[in-house]
mmCIF file of the N, C-alpha and C atoms, coordinates in Angstrom:
data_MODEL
# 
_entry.id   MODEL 
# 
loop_
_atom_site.group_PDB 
_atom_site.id 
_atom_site.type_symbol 
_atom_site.label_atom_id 
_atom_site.label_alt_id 
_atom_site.label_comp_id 
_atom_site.label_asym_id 
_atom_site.label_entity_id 
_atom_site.label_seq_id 
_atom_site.pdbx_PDB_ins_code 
_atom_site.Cartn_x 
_atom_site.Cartn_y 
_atom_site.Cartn_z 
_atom_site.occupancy 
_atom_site.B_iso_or_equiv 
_atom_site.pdbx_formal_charge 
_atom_site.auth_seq_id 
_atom_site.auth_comp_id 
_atom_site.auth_asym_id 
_atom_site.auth_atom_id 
_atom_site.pdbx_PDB_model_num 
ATOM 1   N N  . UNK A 1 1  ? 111.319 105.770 181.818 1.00 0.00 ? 1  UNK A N  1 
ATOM 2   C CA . UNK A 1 1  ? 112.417 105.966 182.760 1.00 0.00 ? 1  UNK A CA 1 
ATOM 3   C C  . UNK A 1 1  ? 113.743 105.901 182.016 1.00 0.00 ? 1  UNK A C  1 
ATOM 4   N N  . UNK A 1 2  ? 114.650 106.542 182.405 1.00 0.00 ? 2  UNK A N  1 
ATOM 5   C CA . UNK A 1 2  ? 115.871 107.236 181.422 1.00 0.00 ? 2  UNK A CA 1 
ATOM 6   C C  . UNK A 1 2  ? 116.842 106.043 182.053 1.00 0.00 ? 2  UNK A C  1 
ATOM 7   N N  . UNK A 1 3  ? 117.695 105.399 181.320 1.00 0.00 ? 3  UNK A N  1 
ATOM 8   C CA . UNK A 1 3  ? 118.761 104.668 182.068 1.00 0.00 ? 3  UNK A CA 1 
ATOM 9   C C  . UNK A 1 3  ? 119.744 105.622 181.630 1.00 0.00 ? 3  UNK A C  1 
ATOM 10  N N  . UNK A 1 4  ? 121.299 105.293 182.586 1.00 0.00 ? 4  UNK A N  1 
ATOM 11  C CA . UNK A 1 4  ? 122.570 105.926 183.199 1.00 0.00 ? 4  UNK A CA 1 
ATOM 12  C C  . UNK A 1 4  ? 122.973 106.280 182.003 1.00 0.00 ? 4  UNK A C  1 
ATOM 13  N N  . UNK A 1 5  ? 123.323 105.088 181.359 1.00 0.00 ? 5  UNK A N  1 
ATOM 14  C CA . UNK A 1 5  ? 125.105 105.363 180.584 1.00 0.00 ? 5  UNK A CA 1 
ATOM 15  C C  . UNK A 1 5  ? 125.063 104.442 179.251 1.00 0.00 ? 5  UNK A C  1 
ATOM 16  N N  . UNK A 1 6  ? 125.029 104.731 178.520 1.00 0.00 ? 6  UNK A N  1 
ATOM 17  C CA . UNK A 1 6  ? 125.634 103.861 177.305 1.00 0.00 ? 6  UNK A CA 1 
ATOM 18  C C  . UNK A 1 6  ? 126.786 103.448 176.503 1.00 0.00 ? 6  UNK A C  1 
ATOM 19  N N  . UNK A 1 7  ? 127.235 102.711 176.375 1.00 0.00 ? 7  UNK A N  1 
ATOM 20  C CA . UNK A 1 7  ? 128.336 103.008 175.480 1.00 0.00 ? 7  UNK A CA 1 
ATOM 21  C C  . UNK A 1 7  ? 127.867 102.142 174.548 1.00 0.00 ? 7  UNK A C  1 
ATOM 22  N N  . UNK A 1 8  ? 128.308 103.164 173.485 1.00 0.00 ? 8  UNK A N  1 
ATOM 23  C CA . UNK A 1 8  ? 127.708 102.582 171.863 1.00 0.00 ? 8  UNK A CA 1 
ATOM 24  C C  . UNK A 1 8  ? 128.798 102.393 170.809 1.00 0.00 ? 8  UNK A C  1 
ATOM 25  N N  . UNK A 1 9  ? 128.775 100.966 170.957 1.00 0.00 ? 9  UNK A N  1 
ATOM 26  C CA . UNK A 1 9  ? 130.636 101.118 169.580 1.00 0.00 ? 9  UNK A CA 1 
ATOM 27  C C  . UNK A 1 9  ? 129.549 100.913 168.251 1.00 0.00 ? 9  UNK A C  1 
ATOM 28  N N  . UNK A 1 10 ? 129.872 101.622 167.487 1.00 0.00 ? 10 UNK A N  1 
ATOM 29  C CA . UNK A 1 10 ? 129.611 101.966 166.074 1.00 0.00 ? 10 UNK A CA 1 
ATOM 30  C C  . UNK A 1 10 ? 131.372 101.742 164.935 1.00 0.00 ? 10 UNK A C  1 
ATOM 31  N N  . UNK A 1 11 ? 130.849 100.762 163.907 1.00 0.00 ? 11 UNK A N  1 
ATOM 32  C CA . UNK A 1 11 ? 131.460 100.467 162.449 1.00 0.00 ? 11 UNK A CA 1 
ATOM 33  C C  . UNK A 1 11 ? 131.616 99.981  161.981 1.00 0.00 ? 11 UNK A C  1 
ATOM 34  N N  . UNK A 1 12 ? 132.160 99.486  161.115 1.00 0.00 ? 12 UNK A N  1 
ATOM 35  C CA . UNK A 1 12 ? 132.086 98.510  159.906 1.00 0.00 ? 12 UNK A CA 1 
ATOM 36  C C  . UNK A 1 12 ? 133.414 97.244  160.458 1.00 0.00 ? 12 UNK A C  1 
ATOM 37  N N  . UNK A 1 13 ? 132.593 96.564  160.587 1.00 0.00 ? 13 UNK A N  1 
ATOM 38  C CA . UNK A 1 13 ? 134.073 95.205  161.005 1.00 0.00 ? 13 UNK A CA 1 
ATOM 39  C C  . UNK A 1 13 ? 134.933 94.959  159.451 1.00 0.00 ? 13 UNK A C  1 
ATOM 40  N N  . UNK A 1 14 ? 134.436 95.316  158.061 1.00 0.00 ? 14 UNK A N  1 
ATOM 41  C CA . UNK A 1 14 ? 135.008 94.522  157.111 1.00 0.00 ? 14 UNK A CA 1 
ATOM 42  C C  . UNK A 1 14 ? 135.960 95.838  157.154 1.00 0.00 ? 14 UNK A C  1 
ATOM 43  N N  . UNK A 1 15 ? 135.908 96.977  157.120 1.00 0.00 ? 15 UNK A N  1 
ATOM 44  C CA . UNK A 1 15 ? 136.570 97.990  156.801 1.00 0.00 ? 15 UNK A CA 1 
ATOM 45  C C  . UNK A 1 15 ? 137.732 98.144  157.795 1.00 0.00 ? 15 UNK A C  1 
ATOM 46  N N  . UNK A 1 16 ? 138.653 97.141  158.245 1.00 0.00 ? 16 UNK A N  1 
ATOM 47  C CA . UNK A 1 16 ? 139.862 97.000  159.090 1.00 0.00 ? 16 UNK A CA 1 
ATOM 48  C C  . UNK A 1 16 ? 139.145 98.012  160.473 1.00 0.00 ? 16 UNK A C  1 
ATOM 49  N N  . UNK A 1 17 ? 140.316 98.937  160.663 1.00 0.00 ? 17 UNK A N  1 
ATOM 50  C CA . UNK A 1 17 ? 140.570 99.883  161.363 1.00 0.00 ? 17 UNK A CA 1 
ATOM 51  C C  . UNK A 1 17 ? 138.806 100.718 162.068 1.00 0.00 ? 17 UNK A C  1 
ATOM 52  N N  . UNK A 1 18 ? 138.087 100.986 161.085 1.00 0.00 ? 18 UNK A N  1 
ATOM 53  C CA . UNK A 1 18 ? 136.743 101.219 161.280 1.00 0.00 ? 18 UNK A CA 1 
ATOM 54  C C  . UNK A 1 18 ? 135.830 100.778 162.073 1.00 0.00 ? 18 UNK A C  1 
ATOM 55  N N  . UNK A 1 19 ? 136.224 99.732  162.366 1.00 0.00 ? 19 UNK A N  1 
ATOM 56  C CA . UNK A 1 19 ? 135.182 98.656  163.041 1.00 0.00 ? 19 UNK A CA 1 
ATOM 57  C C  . UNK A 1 19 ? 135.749 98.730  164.500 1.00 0.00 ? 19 UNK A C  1 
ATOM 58  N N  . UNK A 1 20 ? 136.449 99.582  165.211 1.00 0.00 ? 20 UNK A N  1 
ATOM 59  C CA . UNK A 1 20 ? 137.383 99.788  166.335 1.00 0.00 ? 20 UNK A CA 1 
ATOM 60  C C  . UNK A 1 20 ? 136.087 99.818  167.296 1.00 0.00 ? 20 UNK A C  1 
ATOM 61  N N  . UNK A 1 21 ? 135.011 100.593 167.296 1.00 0.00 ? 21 UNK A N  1 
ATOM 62  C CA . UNK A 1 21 ? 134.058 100.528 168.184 1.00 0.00 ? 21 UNK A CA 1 
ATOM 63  C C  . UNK A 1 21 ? 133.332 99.320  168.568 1.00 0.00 ? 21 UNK A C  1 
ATOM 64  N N  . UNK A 1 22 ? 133.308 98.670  167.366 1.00 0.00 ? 22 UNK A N  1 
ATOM 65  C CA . UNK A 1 22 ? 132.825 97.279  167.780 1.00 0.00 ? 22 UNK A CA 1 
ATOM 66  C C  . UNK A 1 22 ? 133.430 96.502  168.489 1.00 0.00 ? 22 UNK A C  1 
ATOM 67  N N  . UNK A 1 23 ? 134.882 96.085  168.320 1.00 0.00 ? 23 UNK A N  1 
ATOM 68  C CA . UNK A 1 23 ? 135.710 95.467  169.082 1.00 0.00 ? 23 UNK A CA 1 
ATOM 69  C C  . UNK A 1 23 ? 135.588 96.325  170.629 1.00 0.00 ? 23 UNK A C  1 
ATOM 70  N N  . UNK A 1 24 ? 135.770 97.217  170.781 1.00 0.00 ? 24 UNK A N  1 
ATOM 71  C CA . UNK A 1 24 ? 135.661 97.729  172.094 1.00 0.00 ? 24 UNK A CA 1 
ATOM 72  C C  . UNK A 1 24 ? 134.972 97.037  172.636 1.00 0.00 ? 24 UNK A C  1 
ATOM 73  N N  . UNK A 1 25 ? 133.524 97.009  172.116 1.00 0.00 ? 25 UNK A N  1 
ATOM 74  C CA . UNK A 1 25 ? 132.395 97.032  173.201 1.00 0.00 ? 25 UNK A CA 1 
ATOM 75  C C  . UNK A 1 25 ? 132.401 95.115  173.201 1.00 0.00 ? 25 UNK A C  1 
ATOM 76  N N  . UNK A 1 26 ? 132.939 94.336  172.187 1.00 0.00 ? 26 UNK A N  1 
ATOM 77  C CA . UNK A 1 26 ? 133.484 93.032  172.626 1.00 0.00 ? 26 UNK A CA 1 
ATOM 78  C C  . UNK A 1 26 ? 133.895 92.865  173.318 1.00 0.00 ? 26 UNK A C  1 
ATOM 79  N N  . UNK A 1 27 ? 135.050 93.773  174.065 1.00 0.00 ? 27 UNK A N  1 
ATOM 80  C CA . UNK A 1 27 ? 136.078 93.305  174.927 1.00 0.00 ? 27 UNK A CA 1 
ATOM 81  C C  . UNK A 1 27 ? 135.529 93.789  176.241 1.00 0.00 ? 27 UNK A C  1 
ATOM 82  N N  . UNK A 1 28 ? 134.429 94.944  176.545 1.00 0.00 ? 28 UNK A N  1 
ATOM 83  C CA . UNK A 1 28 ? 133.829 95.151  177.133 1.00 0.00 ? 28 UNK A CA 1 
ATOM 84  C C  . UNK A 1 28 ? 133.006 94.795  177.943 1.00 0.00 ? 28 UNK A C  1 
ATOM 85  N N  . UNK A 1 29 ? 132.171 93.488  176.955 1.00 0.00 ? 29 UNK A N  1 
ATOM 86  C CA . UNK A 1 29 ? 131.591 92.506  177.205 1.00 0.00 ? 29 UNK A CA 1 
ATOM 87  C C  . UNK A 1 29 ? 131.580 91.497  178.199 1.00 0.00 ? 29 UNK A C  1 
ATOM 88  N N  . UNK A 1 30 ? 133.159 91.138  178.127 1.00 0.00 ? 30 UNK A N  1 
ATOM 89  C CA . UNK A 1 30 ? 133.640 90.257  179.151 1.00 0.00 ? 30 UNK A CA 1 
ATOM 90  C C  . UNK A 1 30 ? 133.961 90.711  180.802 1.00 0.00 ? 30 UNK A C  1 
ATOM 91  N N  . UNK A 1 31 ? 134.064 91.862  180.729 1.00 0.00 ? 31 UNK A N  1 
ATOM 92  C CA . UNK A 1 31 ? 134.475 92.546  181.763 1.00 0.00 ? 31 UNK A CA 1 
ATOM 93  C C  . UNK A 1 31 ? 132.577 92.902  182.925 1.00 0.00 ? 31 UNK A C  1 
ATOM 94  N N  . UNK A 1 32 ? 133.376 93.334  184.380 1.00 0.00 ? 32 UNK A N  1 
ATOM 95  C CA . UNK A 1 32 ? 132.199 92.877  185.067 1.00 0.00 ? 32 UNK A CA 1 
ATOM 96  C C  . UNK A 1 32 ? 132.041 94.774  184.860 1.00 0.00 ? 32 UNK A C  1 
ATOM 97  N N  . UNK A 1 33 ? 130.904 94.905  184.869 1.00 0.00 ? 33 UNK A N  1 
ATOM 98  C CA . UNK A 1 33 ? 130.689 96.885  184.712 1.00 0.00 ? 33 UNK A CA 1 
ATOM 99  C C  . UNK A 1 33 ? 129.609 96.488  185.604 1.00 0.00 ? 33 UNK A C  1 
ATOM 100 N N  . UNK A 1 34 ? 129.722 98.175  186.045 1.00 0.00 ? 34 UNK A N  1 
ATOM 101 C CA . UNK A 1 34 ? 128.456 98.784  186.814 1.00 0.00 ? 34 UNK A CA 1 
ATOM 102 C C  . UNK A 1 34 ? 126.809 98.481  186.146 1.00 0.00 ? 34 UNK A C  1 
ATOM 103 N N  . UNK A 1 35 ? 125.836 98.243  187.044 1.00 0.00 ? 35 UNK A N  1 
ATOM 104 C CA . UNK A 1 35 ? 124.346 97.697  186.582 1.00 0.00 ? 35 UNK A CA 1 
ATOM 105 C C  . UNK A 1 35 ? 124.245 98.942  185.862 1.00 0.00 ? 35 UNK A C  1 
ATOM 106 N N  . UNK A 1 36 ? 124.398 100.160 186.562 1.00 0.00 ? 36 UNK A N  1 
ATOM 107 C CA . UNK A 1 36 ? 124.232 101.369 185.470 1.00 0.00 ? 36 UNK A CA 1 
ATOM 108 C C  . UNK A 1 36 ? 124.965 101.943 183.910 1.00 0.00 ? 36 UNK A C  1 
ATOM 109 N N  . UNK A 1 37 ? 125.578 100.688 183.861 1.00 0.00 ? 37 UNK A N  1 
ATOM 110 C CA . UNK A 1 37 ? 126.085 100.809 182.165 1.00 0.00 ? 37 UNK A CA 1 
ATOM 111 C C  . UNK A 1 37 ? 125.713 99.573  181.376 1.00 0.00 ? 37 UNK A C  1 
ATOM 112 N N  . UNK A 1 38 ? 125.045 100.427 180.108 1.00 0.00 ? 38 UNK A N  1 
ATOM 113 C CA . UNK A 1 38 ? 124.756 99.075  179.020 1.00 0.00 ? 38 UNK A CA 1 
ATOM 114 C C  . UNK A 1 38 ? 125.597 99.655  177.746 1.00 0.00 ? 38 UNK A C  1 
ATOM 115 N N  . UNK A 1 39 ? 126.059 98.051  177.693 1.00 0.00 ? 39 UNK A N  1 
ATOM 116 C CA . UNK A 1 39 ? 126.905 97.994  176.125 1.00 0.00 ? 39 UNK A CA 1 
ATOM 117 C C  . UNK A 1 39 ? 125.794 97.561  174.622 1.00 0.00 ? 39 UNK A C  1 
ATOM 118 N N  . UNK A 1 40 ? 126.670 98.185  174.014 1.00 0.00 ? 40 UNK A N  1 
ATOM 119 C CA . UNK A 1 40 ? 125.499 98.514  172.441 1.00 0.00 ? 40 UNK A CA 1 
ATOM 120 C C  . UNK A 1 40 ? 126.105 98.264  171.303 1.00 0.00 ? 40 UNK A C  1 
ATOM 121 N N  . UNK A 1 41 ? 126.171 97.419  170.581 1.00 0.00 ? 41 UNK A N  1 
ATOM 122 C CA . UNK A 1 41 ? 126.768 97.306  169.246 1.00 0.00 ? 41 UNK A CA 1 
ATOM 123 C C  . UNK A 1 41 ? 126.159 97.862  168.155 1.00 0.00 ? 41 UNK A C  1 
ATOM 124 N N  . UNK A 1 42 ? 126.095 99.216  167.956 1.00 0.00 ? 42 UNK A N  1 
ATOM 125 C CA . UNK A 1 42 ? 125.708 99.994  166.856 1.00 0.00 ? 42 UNK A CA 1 
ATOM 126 C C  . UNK A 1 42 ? 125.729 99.650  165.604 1.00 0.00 ? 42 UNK A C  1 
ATOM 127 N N  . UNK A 1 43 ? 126.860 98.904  165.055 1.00 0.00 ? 43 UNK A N  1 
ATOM 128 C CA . UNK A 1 43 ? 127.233 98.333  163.867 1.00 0.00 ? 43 UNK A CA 1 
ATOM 129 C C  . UNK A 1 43 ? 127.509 99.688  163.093 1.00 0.00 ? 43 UNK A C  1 
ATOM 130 N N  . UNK A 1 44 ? 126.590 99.659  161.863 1.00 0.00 ? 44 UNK A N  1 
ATOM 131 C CA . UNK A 1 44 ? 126.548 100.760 160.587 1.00 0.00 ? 44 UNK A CA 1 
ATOM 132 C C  . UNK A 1 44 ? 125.470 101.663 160.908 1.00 0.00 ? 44 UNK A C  1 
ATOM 133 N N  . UNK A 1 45 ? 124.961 101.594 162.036 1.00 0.00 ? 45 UNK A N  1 
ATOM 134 C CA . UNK A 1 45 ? 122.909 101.905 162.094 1.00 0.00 ? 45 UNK A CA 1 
ATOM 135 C C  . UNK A 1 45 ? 122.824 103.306 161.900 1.00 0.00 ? 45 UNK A C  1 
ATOM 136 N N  . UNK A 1 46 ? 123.787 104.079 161.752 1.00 0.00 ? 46 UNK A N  1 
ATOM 137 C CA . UNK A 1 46 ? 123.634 105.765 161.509 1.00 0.00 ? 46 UNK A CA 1 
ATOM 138 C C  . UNK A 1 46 ? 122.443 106.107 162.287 1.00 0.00 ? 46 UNK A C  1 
ATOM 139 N N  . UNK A 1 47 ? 121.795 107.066 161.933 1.00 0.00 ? 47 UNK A N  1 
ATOM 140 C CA . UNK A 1 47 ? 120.592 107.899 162.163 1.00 0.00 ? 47 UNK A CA 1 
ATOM 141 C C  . UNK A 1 47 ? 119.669 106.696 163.034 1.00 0.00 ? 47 UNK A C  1 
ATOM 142 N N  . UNK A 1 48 ? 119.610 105.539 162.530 1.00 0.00 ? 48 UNK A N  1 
ATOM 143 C CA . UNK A 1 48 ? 118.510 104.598 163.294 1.00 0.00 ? 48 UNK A CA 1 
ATOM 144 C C  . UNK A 1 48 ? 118.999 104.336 164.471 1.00 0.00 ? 48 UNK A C  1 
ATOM 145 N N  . UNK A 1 49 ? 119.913 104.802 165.033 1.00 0.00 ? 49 UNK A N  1 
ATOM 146 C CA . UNK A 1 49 ? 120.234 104.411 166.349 1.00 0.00 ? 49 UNK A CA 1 
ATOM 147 C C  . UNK A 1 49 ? 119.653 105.253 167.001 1.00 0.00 ? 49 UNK A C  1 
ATOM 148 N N  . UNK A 1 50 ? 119.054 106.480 167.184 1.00 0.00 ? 50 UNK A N  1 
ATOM 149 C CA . UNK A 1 50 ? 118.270 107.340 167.403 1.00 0.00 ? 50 UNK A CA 1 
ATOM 150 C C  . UNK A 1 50 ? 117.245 107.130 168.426 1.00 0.00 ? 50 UNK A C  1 
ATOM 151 N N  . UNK A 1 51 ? 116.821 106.209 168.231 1.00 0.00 ? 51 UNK A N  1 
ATOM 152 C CA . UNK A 1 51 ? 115.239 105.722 168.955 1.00 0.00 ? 51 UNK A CA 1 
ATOM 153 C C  . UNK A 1 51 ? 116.031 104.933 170.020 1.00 0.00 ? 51 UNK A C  1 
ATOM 154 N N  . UNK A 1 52 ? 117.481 104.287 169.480 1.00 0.00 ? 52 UNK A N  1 
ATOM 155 C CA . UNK A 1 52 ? 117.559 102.907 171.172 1.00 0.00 ? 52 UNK A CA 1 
ATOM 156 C C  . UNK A 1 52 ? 118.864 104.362 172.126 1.00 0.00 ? 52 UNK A C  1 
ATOM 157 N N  . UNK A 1 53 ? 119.332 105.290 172.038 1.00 0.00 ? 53 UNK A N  1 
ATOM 158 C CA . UNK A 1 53 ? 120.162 106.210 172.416 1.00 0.00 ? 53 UNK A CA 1 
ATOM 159 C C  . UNK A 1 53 ? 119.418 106.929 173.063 1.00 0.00 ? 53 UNK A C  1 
ATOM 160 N N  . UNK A 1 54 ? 118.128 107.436 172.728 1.00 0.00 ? 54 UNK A N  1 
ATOM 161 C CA . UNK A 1 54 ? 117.511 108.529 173.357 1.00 0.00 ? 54 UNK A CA 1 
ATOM 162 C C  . UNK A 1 54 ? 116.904 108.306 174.898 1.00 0.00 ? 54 UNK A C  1 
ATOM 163 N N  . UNK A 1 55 ? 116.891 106.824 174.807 1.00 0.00 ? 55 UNK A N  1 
ATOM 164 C CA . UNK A 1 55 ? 116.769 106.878 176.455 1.00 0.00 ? 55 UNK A CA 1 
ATOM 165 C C  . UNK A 1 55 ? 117.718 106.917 177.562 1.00 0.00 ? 55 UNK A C  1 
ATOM 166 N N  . UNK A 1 56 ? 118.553 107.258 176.749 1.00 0.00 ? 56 UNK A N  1 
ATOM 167 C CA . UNK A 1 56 ? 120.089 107.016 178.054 1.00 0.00 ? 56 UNK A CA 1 
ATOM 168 C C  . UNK A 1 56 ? 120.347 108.575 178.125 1.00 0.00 ? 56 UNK A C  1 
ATOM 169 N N  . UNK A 1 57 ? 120.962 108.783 179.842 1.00 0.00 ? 57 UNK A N  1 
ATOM 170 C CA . UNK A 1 57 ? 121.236 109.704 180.388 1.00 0.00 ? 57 UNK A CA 1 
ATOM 171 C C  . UNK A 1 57 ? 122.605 110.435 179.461 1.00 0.00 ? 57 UNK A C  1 
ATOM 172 N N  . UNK A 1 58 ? 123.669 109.575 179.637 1.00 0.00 ? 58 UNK A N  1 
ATOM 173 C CA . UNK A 1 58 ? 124.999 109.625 179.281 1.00 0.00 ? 58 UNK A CA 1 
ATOM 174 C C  . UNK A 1 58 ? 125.488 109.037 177.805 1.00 0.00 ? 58 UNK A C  1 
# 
């Protein structure tokens, strides 16, 4: 079964500015969201994120 929505922050926290997706989905965190959205800390995972992405709609 396919879930809604993902949001996936992807980057490098040591690399300043880069790591912007990650902080997002921190601040994201705290906040109350819809049951139909899951937050994802991608990190560096390139290509291996592949397998946990493919089940989401959005």
């Amino acid at each position: 079964m396919n879930k809604d929505i993902l949001v996936l922050g992807v980057g490098n926290l040591l690399l300043k500015d880069e790591g912007v997706g990650i902080h997002v989905i921190r601040t994201l965190e705290k906040e109350k969201l819809p049951s139909n959205v899951s937050l994802m800390d991608g990190g560096t995972g390139g290509l291996h994120l592949i397998s946990w992405i493919q089940d989401y709609d959005r």
